[in-house]
C-alpha positions in Angstrom: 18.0 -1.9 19.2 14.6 -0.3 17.8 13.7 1.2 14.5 10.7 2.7 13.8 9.1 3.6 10.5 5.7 5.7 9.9 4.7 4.2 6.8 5.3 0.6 6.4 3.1 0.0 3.3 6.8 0.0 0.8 8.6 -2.2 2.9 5.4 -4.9 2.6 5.7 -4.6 -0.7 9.7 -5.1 -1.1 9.0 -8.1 1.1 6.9 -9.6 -1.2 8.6 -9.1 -4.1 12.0 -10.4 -2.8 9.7 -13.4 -1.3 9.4 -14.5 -5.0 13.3 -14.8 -6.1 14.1 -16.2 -2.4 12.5 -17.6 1.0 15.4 -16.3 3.8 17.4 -13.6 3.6 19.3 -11.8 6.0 18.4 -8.5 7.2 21.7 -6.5 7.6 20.9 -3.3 10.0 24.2 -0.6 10.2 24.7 2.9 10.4 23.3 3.3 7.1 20.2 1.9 6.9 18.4 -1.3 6.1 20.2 -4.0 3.3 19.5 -7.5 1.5 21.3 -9.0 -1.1 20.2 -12.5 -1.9 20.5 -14.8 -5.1 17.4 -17.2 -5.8 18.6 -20.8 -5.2 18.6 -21.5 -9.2 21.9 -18.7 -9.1 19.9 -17.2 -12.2 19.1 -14.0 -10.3 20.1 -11.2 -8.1 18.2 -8.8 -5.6 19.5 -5.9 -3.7 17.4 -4.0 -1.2 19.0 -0.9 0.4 16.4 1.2 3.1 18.4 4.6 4.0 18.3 5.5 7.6 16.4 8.5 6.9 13.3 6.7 5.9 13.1 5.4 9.6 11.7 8.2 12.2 13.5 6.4 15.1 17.2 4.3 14.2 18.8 3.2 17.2 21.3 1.0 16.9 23.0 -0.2 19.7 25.7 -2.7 18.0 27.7 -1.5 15.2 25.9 -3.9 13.2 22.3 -6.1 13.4 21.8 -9.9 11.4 18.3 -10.5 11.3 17.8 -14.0 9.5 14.6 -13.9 8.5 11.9 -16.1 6.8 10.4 -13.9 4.1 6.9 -16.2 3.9 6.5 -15.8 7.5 6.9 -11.5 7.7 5.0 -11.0 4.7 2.2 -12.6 6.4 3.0 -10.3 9.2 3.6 -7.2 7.2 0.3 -8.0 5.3 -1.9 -6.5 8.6 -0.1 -3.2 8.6 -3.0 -0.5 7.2 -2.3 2.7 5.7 -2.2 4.9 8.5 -0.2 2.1 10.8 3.4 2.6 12.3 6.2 -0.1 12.3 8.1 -1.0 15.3 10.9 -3.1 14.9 12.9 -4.4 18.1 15.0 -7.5 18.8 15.0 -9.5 21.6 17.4 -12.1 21.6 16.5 -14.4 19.0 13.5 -13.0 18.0 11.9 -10.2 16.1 9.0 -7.8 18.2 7.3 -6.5 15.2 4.6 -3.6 17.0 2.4 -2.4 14.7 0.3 1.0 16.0 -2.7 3.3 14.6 -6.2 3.1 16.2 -4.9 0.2 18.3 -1.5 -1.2 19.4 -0.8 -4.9 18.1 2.1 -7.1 18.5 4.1 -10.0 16.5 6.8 -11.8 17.6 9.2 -13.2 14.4 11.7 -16.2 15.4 14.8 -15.2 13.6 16.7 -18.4 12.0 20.3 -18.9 11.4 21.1 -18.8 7.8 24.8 -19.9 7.5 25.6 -18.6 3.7 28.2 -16.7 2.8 27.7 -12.3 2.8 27.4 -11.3 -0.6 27.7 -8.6 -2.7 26.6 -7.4 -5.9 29.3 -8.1 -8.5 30.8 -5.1 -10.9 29.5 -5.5 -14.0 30.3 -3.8 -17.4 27.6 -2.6 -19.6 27.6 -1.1 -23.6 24.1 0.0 -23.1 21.9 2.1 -20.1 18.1 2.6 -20.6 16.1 4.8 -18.9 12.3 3.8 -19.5 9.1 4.7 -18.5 7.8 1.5 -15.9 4.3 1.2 -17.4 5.6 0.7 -20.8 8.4 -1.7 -19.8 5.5 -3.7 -17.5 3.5 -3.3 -21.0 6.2 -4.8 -23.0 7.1 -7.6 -20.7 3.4 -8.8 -20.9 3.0 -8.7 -24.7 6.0 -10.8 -24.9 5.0 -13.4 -22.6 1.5 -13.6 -24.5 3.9 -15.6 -27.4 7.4 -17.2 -25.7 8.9 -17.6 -22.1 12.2 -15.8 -23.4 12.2 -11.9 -24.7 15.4 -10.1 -26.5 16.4 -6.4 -25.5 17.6 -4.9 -28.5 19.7 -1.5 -29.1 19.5 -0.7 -32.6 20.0 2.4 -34.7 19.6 4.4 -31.6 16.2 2.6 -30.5 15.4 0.4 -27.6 13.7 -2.5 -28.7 12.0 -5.7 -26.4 10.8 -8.4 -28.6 10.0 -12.2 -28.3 9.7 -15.1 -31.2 8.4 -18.6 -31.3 5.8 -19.3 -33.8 4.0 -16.6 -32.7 5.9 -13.1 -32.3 5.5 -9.8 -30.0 7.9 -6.9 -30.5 7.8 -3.1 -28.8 9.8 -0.7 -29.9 11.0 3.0 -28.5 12.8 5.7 -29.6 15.0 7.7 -28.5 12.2 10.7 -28.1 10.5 7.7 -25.6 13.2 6.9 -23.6 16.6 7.9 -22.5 19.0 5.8 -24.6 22.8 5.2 -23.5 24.3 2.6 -25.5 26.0 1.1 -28.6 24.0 -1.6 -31.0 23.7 -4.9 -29.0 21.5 -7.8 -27.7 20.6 -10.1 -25.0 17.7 -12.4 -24.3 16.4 -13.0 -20.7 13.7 -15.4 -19.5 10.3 -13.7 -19.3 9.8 -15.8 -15.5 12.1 -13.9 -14.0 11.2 -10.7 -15.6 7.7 -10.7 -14.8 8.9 -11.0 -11.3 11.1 -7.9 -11.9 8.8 -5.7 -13.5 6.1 -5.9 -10.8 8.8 -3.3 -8.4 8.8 -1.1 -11.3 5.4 -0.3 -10.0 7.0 1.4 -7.4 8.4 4.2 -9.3 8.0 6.2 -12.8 11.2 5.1 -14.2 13.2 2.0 -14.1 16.6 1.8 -15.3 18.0 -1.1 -17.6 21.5 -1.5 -18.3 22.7 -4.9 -20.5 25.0 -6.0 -23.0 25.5 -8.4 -26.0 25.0 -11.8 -24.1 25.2 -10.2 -20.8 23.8 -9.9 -17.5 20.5 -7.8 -17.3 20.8 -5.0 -14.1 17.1 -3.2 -13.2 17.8 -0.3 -10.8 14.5 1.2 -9.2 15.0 4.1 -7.4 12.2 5.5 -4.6 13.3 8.3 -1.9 15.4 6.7 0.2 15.3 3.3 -1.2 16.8 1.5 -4.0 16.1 -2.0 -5.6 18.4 -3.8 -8.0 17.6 -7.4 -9.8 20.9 -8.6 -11.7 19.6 -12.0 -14.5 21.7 -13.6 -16.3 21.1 -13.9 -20.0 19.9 -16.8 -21.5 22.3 -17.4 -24.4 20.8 -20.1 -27.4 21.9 -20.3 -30.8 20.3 -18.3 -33.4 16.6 -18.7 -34.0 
């Protein structure tokens, strides 16, 4: 099999931020495209990488189906020499990965793929009461000011407004209306640790919006959507008593 893709800058930088939840994944290659769905060994979070087919300028797929196991520290490093105007050949040979990069010269890496014996997974059907649709600069923004004071922040829905603060002895709080972001919920709240969203919050540099869907207590979903690519973190809340 072979896949080729003219512009491997995006898939660097998935790489890298999946590299920081989880060190080996495996690379699921169908009819559809390019997937990962990993959970970092402390089972506190989720990631989800889909690539559509039609980002590649060359798919062929011989199987019905390609594994790649793959350590994610190793083909950063790897992806990392890709330039701007560089193409991406990816080809398997046996149990390794020819990774052939091309623009004013022609260079070759060879990957050894690994076996990683976990279970497939998938991501789980969750239920939400609220669906946020916020601009990423101001959700990296908020993120930041609340890890200036605490290593937790809340997300809030209240009286129609989306609010992300954080307390310890020192407090941080932004709050957005429903004229600053597109709001889909019912009053509720849910605090998440400020590690794991810093972590998040650096793929919503990807794209303009990023998506938030939670509930009271409950898991936090971040969909990012890019042309032909989507990325999903699922975090589990971090339920305490009451401040």
């Amino acid at each position: 099999m072979q896949i080729k893709l003219e512009n491997p800058l995006l898939l660097s930088k998935v790489v890298e931020l999946i590299s920081n939840l989880v060190i080996e994944v495996k690379f699921k290659i169908d009819s559809s495209g390019m997937s990962v769905i990993a959970i970092d060994p402390a089972n506190v979070a989720m990631v989800r990488f889909f690539l559509s087919k039609d980002a590649f300028s060359q798919f062929d797929l011989e199987a019905k189906q390609e594994i790649w196991g793959v350590n994610l520290e190793d083909l950063k490093k790897i992806l990392r020499r890709a330039g701007i105007k560089s193409s991406l050949i990816l080809k398997r040979e046996e149990n390794r990965l020819n990774i052939e990069m091309s623009d004013k010269i022609k260079r070759n890496f060879t990957l050894n793929l690994i076996d990683i014996k976990s279970e497939d997974k998938e991501m789980p059907n969750l239920e939400f009461s609220a669906k946020v649709e916020i601009n990423s600069a101001d959700l990296i923004d908020a993120v930041e000011d609340c890890a200036v004071v605490a290593d937790a922040c809340s997300f809030v829905i209240e009286n129609n407004n989306f609010i992300i603060e954080a307390k310890s002895l020192n407090s941080a709080r932004s709050e957005f209306s429903g004229d600053e972001v597109n709001i889909q919920a019912e009053n509720c709240k849910s605090k998440y640790s400020i590690e794991y969203l810093n972590k998040f919050v650096k793929g919503s540099k990807l794209c303009d919006k990023t998506i938030l869907n939670f509930a009271n207590d409950h898991p936090l979903r971040m969909d990012l959507n890019i042309e032909n690519m989507e990325l999903n973190f699922i975090l589990a809340p971090r339920v305490e008593s009451e401040d």
